[in-house]
N, C-alpha and C positions, 0 to 999 in steps of 0.2 A: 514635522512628526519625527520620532524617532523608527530606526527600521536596523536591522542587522543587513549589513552593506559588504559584498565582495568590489574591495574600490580600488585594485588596481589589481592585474596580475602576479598571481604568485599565492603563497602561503597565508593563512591568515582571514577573520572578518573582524570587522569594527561595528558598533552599537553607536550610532550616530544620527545626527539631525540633516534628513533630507528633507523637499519639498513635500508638501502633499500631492497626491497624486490628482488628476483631474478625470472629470465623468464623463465619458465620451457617449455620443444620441445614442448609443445601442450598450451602454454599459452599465453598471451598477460600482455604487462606491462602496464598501465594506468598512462597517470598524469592525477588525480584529479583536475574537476575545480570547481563543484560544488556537495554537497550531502544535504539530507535531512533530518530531524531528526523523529524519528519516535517513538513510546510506547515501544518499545524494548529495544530502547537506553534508556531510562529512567529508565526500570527494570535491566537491567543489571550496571546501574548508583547504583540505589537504595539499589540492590545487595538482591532481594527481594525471598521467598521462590524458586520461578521459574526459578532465574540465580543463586541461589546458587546449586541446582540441574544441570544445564546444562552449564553455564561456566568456563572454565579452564583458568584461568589466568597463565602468561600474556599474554592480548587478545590485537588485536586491534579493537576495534568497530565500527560500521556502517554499512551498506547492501545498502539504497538509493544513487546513485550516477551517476554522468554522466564527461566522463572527454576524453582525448585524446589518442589514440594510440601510444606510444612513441617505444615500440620494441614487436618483434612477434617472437613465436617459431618456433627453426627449420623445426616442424614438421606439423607445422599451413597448411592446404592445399591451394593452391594461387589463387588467387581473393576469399577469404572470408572475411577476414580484412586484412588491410594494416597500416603499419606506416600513420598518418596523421588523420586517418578515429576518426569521435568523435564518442565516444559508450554511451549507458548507458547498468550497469550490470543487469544481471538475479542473483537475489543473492543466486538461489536453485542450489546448484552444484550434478549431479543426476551420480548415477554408473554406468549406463549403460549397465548392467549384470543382474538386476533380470528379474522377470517378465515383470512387467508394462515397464520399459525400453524398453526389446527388443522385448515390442507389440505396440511401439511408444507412450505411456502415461506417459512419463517424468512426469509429474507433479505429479504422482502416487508412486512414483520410494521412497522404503520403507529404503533405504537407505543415502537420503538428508540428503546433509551435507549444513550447512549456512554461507555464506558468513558473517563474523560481528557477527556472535555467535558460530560455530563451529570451522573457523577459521579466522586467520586475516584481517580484515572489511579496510575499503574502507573511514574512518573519518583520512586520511592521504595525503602525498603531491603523493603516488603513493599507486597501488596496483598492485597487481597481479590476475589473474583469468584465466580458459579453454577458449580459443578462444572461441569458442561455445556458452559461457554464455553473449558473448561479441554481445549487437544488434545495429547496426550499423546505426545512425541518419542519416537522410537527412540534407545538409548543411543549414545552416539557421536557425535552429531550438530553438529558444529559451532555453538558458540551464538549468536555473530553472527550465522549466519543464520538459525537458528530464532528469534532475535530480530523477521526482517523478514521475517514471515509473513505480516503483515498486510499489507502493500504486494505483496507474490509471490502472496498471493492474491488483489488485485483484477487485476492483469495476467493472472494465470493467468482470472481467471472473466471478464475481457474478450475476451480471445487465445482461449478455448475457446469460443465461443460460437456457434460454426459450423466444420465439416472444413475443417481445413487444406491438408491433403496434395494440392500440388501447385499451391495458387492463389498468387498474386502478392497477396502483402499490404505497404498500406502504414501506415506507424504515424507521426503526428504528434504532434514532442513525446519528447522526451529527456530527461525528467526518470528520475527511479529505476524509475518503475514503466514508462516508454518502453518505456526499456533492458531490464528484464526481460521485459515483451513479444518482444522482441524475440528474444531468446535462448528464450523458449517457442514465438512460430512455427517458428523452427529446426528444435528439437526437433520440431514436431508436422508435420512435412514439407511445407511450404510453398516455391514453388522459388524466387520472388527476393521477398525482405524490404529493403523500402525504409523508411529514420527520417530525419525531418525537422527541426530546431531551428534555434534560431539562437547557437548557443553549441557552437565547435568542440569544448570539451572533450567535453561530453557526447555529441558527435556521436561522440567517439572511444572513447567508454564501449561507443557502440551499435555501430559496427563492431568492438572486442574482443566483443562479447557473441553477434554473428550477423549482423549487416546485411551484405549485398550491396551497398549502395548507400546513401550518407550525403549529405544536403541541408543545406549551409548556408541557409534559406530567406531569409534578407537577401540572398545572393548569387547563385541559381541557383533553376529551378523545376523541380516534380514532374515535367513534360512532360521535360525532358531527358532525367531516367533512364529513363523508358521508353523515349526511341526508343537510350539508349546500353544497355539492355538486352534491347533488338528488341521492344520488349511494343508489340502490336496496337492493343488493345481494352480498355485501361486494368485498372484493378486491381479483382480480386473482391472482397477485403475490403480494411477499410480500420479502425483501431484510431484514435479520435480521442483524445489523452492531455494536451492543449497547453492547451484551452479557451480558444484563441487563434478571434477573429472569422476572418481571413485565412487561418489554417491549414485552419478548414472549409471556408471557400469554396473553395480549392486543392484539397482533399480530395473533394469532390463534383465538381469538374470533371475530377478523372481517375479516376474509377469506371467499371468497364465496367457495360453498360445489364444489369440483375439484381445489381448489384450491393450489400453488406449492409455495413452501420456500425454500429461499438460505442464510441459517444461513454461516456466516464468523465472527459473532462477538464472542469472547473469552472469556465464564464466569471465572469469580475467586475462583467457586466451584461451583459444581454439582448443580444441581434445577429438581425440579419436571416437570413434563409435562404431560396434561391433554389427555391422549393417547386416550380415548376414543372420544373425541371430535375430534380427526385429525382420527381417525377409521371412523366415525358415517359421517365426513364431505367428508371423502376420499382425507385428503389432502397429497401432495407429498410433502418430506421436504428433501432437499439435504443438505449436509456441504460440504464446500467450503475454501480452504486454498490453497494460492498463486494465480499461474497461468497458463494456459497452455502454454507448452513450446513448439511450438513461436508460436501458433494458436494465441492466444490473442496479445501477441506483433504486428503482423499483423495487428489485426482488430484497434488493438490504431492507430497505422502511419496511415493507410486507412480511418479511422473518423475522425483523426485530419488533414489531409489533403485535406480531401471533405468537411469540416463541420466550417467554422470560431467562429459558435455561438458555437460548441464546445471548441474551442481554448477555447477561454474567457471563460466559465464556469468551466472547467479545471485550467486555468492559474490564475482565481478569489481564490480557495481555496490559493493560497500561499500568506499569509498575509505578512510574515516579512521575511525581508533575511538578515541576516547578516554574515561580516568576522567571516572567522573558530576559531580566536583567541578569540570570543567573545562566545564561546560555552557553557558558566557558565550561562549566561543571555541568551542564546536559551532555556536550560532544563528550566527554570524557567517561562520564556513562555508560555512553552511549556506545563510544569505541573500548571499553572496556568486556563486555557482552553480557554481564551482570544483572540483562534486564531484559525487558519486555520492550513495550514503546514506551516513549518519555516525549511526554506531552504541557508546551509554554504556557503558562498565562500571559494575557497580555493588555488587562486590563490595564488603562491609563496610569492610573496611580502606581501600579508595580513598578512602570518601567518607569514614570516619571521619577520617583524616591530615588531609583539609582542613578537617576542622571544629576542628582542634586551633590 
């Protein structure tokens, strides 16, 4: 099959012919119809401090995906998945044996291995994965988006983390999963949704998506929109998405005093934090990495199927979609920031025509 391959250490992937993968009693084979590209795949491209540390080449890469059931293990137990059924993956593959596991807190489980960084990713014509990890779409479904499950479920298990309905949230950070934040506090009735970046486009991503109010933060500060949208007493929540030093400090200084923080965004080195002021204001600051396994997967199918204005707020972050064979001009895109998510095909025939 063909698969995008990190095949040695260092700089660089190749669109190359590996083995097919094989179906292990507890597994499910996938064909791949479409995936997502995501900042990982970029570092791991880049081959940057963080994936010279943590990947072992040769890899196949990818994690966001959504594709078809083509065979199932012997030991799959029956009506969970079937041959036919379209899945998109959970890319946390969890042990099942420590703690958090067997007190049902998968997403805790200190053991995660990653699908597309620990082992081979899902930027292929098939993969392989634990039935388990396998969540099973409703037919119909748009595959683009069932493809960027795994981004719509860390903003959804950010953005849910506390009742919405009626508080002033603000979200720093306008990257893909901002943006979808942003169109889930929406949905989950929050009265004024403020996004912060420093890249108009994406700021424009987040007011089509739901924002009330859009912060060039090179140009204008968080303090404005509050007093240009009468708010008091600064913001109940607050979604940190940026992993910018400067964003959080902005971000803690307009918290109303109880107020609660769902950092998910990734600094690229340690920063200060003004402890006294989250002491003195009493704020709660959680960190947040993945998703709950399947508590959130739930609540996505359940929103996106009650909520059309979420469809499209959702389905708005995916700017560009192109064949998997075109994958050189996705990172560039990509690392460019001109975009939303930028989502592969990877239907047979794409990749096969470039490989000719």
């Amino acid at each position: 099959m063909r698969a995008l391959v990190k095949p040695t250490p260092g700089p660089g992937l190749v669109m190359t012919e590996v083995p097919e993968p094989s179906c292990g009693a507890g597994d499910v084979l996938v064909r791949v119809l479409r995936t997502g590209v995501c900042g990982t795949d970029l570092h791991i491209h880049d081959w940057d401090p963080w994936a010279a540390a943590t990947i072992r080449a040769p890899l196949i890469v990818g994690h966001e995906f959504y594709g078809e059931v083509v065979e199932v293990g012997a030991e799959v137990p029956a009506g969970t998945v079937a041959v036919g059924d379209r899945v998109s993956g959970e890319g946390h593959i969890v042990c099942g044996h420590c703690r958090s596991c067997r007190a049902g807190r998968r997403h805790l489980c200190i053991n995660t291995i990653g699908i597309g960084v620990n082992r081979d990713g899902a930027f292929a014509e098939y993969v392989v994965l634990p039935a388990a990890n396998a969540y099973v779409q409703p037919p119909g479904l748009d595959p683009d988006l069932a493809a960027v499950f795994d981004p719509f479920g860390n903003a959804t298990h950010t953005a849910l983390q506390w009742p919405m309905v009626g508080e002033d949230v603000l979200i720093t950070g306008a990257g893909p999963i901002g943006v979808m934040a942003a169109a889930i506090a929406r949905h989950a009735g929050a009265r004024y949704v403020v996004v912060t970046d420093l890249s108009d486009y994406r700021l424009g991503l987040a007011a089509a998506a739901g924002a009330d109010v859009t912060i060039n933060s090179g140009r204008s500060r968080v303090m404005e929109a509050q007093r240009s949208l009468g708010m008091r007493q600064g913001f109940d929540i607050a979604l940190e998405m940026s992993g910018a030093p400067r964003a959080v400090e902005e971000l803690i200084d307009n918290m109303t005093h109880g107020g609660r923080v769902a950092l998910l965004g990734l600094p690229k080195e340690p920063y200060p934090i003004d402890w006294a002021k989250v002491i003195t204001h009493m704020l709660t600051i959680r960190g947040i990495y993945g998703r709950e396994m399947f508590e959130t997967w739930y609540a996505m199918g359940a929103m996106l199927q009650t909520s059309p204005e979420l469809v499209r707020g959702i389905s708005s972050v995916i700017t560009h979609r192109l064949p998997a064979h075109e994958w050189e001009a996705a990172f560039t895109i990509a690392r460019s920031g001109q975009c939303g998510k930028i989502v592969l095909n990877w239907e047979v025939e794409d990749v096969r025509t470039a490989a000719r």
